[in-house]
VOVEXVO-22967 format. One line per 4 residues: their letters; for each residue x, y negated, z negated of C-alpha. Coordinates in Angstrom, 2 decimals, always signed. Layout:
A	X/Y/Z; ...
//
This chain:
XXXX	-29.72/+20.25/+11.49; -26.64/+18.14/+11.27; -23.57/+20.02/+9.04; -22.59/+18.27/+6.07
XXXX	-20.11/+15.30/+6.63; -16.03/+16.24/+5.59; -15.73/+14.35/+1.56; -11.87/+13.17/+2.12
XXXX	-11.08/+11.87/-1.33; -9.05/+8.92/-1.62; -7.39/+6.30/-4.62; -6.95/+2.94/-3.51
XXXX	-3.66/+0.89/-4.64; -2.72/-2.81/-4.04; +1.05/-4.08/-4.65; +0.77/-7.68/-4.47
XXXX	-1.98/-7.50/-2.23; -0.30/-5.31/+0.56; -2.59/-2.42/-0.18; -2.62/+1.32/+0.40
XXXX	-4.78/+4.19/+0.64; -3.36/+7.23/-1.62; -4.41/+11.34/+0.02; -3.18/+14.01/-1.23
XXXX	-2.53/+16.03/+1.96; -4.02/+19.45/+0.95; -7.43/+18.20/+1.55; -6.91/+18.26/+5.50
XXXX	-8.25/+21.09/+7.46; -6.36/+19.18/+10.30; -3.07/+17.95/+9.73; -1.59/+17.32/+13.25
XXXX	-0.56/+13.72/+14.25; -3.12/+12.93/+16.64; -5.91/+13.93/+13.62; -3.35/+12.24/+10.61
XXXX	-3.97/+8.88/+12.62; -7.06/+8.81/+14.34; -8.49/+9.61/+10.61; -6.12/+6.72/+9.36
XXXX	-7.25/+4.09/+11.60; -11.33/+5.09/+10.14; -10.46/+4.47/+6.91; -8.15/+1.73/+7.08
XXXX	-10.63/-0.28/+9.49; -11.94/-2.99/+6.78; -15.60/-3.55/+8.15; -15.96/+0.73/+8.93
XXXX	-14.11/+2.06/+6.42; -12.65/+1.66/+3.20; -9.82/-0.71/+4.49; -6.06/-0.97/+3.81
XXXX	-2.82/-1.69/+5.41; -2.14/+2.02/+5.65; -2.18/+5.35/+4.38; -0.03/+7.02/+2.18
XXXX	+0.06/+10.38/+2.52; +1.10/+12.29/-0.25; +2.59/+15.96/-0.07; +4.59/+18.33/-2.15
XXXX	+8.13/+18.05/-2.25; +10.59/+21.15/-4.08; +12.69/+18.45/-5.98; +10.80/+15.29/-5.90
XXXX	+7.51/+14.16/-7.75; +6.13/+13.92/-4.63; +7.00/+13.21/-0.36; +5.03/+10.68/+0.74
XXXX	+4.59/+9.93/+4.95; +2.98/+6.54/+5.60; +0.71/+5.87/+8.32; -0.15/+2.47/+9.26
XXXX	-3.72/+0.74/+10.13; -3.55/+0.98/+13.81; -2.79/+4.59/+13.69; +1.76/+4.06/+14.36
XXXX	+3.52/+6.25/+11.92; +6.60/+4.05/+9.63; +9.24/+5.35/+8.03; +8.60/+3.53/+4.53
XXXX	+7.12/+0.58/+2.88; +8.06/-0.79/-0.43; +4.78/-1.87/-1.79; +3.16/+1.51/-0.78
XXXX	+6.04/+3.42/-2.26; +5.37/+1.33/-5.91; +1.70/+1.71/-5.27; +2.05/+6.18/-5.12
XXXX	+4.51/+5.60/-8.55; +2.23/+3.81/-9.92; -0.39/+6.64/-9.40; +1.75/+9.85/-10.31
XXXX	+2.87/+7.54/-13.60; -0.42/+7.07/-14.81; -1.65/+10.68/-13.71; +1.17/+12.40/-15.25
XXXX	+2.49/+9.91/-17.90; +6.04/+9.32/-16.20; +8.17/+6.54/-16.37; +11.30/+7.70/-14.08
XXXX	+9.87/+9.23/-10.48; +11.49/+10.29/-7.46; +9.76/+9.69/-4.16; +10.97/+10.83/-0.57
XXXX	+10.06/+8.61/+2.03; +10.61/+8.71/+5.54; +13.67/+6.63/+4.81; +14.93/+9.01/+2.27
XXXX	+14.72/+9.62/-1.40; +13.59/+6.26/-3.80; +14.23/+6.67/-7.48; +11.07/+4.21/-9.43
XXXX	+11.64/+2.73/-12.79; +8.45/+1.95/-14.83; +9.61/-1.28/-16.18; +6.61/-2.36/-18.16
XXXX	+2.79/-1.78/-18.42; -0.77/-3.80/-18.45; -3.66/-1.86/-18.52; -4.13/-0.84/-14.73
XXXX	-1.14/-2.86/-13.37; +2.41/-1.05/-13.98; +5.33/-2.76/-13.35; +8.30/-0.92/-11.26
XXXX	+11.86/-1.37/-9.71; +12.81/+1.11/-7.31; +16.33/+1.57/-6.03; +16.21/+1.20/-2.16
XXXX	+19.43/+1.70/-0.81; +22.06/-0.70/+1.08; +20.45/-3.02/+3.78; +22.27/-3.13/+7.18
XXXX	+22.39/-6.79/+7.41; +23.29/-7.18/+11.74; +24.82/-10.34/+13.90; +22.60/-12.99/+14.17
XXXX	+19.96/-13.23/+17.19; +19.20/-15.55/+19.66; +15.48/-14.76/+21.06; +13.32/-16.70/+23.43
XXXX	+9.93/-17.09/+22.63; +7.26/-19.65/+24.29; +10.28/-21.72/+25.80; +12.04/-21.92/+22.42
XXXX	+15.11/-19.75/+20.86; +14.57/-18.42/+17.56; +17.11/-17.25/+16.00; +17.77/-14.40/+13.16
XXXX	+19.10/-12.15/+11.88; +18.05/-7.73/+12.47; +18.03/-5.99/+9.14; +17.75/-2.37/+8.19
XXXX	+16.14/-1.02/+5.20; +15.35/+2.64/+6.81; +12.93/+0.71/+8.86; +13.24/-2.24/+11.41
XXXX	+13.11/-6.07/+10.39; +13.87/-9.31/+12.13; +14.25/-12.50/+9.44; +14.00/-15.76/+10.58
XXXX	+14.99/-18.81/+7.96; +12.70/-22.07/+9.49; +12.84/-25.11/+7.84; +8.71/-25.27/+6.94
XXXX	+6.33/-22.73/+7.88; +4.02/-24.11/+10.66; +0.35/-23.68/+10.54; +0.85/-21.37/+13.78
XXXX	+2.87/-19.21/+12.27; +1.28/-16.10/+12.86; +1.64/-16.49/+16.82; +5.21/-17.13/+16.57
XXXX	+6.22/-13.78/+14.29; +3.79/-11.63/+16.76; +5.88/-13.23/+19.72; +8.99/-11.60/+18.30
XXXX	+7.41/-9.00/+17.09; +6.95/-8.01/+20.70; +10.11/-9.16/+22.49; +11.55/-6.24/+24.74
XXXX	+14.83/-6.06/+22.20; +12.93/-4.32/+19.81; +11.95/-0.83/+21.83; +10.53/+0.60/+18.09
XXXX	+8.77/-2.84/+17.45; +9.76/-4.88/+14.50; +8.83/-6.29/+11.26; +8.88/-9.87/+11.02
XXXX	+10.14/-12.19/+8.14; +9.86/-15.84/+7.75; +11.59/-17.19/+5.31; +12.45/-20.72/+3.65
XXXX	+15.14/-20.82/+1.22; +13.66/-23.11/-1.68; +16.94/-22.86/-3.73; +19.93/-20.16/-4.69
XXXX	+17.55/-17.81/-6.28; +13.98/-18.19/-4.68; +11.90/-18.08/-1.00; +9.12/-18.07/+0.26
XXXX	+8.24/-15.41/+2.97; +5.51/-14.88/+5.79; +5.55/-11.27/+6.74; +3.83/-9.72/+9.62
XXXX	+4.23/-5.98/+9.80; +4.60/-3.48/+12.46; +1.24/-1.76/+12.79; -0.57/-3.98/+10.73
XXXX	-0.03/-7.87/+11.50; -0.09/-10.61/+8.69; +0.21/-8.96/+5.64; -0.05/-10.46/+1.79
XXXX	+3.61/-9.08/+1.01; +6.07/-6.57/+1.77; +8.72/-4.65/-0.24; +10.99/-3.95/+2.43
XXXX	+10.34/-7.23/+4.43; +11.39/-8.81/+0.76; +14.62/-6.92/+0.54; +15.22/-7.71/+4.15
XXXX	+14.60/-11.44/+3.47; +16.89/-11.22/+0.35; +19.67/-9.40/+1.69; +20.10/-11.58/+5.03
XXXX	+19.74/-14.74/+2.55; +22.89/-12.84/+0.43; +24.96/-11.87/+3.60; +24.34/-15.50/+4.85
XXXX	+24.99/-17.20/+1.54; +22.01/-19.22/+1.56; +21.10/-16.87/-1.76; +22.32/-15.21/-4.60
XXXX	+21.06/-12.32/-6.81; +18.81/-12.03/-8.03; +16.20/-13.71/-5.67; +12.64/-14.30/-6.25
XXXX	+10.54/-13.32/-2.99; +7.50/-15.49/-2.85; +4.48/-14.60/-1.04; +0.71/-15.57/-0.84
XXXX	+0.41/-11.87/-2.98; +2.57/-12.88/-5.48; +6.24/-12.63/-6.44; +8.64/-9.67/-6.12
XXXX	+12.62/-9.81/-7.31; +15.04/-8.31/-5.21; +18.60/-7.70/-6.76; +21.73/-6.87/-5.60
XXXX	+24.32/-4.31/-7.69; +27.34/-3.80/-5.14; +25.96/-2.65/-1.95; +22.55/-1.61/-3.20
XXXX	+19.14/-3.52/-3.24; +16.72/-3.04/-6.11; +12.82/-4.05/-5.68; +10.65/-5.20/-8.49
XXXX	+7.25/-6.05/-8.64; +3.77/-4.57/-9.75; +0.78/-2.35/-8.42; -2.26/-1.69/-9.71
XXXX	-4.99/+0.96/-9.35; -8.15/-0.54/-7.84; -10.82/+2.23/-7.23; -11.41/+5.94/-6.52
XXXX	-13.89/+7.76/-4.20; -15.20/+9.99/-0.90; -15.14/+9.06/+2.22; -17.44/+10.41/+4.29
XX	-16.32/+12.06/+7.79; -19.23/+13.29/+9.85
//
């Protein structure tokens, strides 16, 4: 007789449409890498599993709500995403009835602001730190230079201002996305300015591909668009998932936007 399958209980979370898996670690019998993403890749595979962008993984932390360690679809660890960082404050808030939460990420400690509330969507701005806006690039991809400009927000990003989005874009960003210069791989923004205080942005993610938005690819985006003057804060990120603000206060970028709560359940793991 075949033993009972593993129940791995899960809350699903979607930040203007980039959405997230939330797991409270303790339920692993298994925690080592190899398990953390082989089990991440099941349940983020959309046809096999539940499907998601990635997994957050949530564990305890001794002086923050929580410490959260994101694994992506394909299995690739990242240091932090925006949207999945709103989507876990947007659980603890409505589990414990906070509005101020600290989360530490893998790109260091995020303090979330519950700006507002609609039944299951909540409405946050997290602080995330100073971008490291770098020299412009020159990159050759199918017999064309692209140019941009390498941003850090604790994770990698490459943003790209193009006149008009081309139908094809998706080919382009995963051409860069793979270009030698980027040994850790890269997260690709493409961005046209549309005036001093909005964009619109194409993202496709390390791990994942095309994604409906990003937080940190919208920071990124924002903060080359400041450093460049093309923008000013604030600046209103636009995206097929919706809209997210990104402002500026001295050195440091803050992220707004909303997440809601979609579903709970098991998954089954035979």
């Amino acid at each position: 007789m075949n033993s009972s399958p593993v129940l791995i209980p899960f809350v699903k979370a979607s930040a203007c449409g980039n959405d997230f898996l939330l797991i409270d670690s303790a339920v692993l019998d298994n925690p080592d890498p190899a398990n953390l993403a082989a089990l991440t890749r099941l349940m983020c595979d959309r046809h096999n599993g539940v499907g998601a962008d990635g997994v957050e993984w949530m564990y305890p932390h001794a002086s923050a709500d929580v410490e959260i360690r994101l694994i992506n679809a394909d299995g690739s660890s990242a240091e932090i995403s925006g949207n999945g960082t709103r989507c876990v404050a947007t659980f603890i808030s409505a589990s414990r009835e906070k509005d101020k939460i600290t989360i530490q990420t893998g790109a260091g400690r995020k303090l979330c602001r519950l700006m507002g509330r609609s039944e299951a969507e909540y409405e946050f701005e997290i602080e995330m730190g100073e971008a490291l806006v770098g020299a412009e690039l020159g990159l050759n991809i199918a017999a064309e230079e692209i140019r941009g400009l390498p941003v850090s927000m604790g994770n990698p990003h490459f943003v790209a201002f193009v006149p008009e989005l081309l139908e094809s874009w998706q080919l382009r960003a995963a051409e860069i996305q793979h270009n030698p210069r980027f040994e850790q791989g890269v997260n690709v923004e493409l961005v046209v300015v549309k005036g001093q205080h909005d964009m619109t942005v194409r993202f496709f993610e390390r791990g994942v591909g095309e994604t409906e938005s990003s937080g940190t690819g919208s920071c990124a985006s924002a903060a080359a668009a400041i450093a460049t003057g093309k923008a000013e804060s604030p600046v209103r990120v636009h995206a097929p998932g919706g809209m997210q603000t990104v402002r500026q206060e001295k050195h440091i970028l803050f992220l707004r936007g909303t997440a809601r709560l979609i579903c709970r359940g098991e998954f089954f793991v035979s």
